[in-house]
C-alpha positions in Angstrom: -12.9 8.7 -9.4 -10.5 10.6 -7.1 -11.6 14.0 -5.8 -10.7 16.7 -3.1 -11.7 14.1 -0.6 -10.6 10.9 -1.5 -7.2 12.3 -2.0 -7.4 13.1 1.7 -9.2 10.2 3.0 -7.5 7.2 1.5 -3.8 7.3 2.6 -5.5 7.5 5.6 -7.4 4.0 4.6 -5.0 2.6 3.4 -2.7 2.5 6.4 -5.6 1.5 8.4 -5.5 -1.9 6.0 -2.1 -2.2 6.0 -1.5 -2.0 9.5 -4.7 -3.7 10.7 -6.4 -0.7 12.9 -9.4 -1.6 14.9 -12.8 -0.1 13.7 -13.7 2.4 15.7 -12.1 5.9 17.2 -8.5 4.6 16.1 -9.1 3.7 12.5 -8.4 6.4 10.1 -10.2 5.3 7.3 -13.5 4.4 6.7 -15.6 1.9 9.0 -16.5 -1.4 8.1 -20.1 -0.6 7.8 -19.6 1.6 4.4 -17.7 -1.1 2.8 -18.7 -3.9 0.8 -17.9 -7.1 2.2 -16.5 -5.9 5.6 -17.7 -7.2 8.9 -16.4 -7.2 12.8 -14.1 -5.3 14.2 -11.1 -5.6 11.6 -11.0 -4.3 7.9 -8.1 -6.5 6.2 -6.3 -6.1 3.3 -5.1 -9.3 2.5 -2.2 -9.9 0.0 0.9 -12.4 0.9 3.1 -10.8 3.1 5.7 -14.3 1.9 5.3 -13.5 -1.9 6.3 -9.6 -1.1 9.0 -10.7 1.1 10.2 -13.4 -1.5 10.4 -10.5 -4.1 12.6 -8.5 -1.7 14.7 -11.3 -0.5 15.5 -12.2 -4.0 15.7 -8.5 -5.9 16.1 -6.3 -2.7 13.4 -3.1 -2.4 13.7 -2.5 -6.3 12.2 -6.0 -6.8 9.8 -5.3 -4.3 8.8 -2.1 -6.0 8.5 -4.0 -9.1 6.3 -6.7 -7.9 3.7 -4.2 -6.2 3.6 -2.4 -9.1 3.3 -5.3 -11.5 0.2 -6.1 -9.5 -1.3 -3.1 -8.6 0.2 -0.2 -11.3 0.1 -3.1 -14.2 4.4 -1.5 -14.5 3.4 1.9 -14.9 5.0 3.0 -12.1 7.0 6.3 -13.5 11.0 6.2 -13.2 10.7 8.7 -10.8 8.1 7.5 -8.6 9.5 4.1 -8.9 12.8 5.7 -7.3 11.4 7.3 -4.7 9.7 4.6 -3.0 12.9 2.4 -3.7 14.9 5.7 -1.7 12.7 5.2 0.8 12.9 1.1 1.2 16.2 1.3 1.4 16.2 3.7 4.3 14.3 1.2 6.7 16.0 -2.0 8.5 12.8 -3.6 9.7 12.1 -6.1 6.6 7.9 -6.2 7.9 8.2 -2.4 7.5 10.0 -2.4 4.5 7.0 -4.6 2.7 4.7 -2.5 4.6 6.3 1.1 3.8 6.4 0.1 -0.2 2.9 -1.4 -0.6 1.3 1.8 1.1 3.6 4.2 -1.2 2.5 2.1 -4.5 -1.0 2.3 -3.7 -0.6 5.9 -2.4 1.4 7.0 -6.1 -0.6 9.2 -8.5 0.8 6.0 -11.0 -2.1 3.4 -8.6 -4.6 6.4 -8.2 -5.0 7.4 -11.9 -5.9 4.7 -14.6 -4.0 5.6 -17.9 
């Protein structure tokens, strides 16, 4: 359930994941002691950096948009989310940040954070 706090906490998380913070002082998010599964000093979100890449490669940042959201929104991203992340893909020339910058706005959306 999201609340007052999570809504605060997770981007926070989640870029910790994404970007592969140390535990400790310099991660954002929560430490690996308080989640399930966690262990050392790394917290990893792992999900194929070459299947991402493929999608962009072959359908530019709107099929990259569309294959995080096919995985993590089940496609309902709305039109105008959808856009926005696909505005801001296209305004980044590093191709690691552009896979990067998507998956953390998909999982950031309202669409990823409320089940319908």
């Amino acid at each position: 359930i999201t609340n007052e706090t999570n809504a605060v906490t997770n981007p926070n998380y989640f870029y910790g994941l994404i970007y592969n913070l140390p535990a400790g002082g310099t991660n954002p998010g929560p430490q690996p002691s308080n989640i399930a599964g966690a262990s050392g000093n790394f917290t990893k979100l792992s999900i194929s950096l070459t299947a991402a890449t493929s999608a962009y490669t072959s359908g530019g940042a709107t099929g990259l948009v569309d294959f995080y959201d096919r995985i993590f929104c089940s496609h309902q991203l709305s039109t105008d989310t959808r856009n926005a992340i696909i505005t801001a893909v296209n305004g980044i020339t590093d191709n690691t940040e552009k896979v990067r910058t998507a998956l953390y706005l998909v999982i950031n959306s309202p669409d990823y954070l409320i089940q319908r």
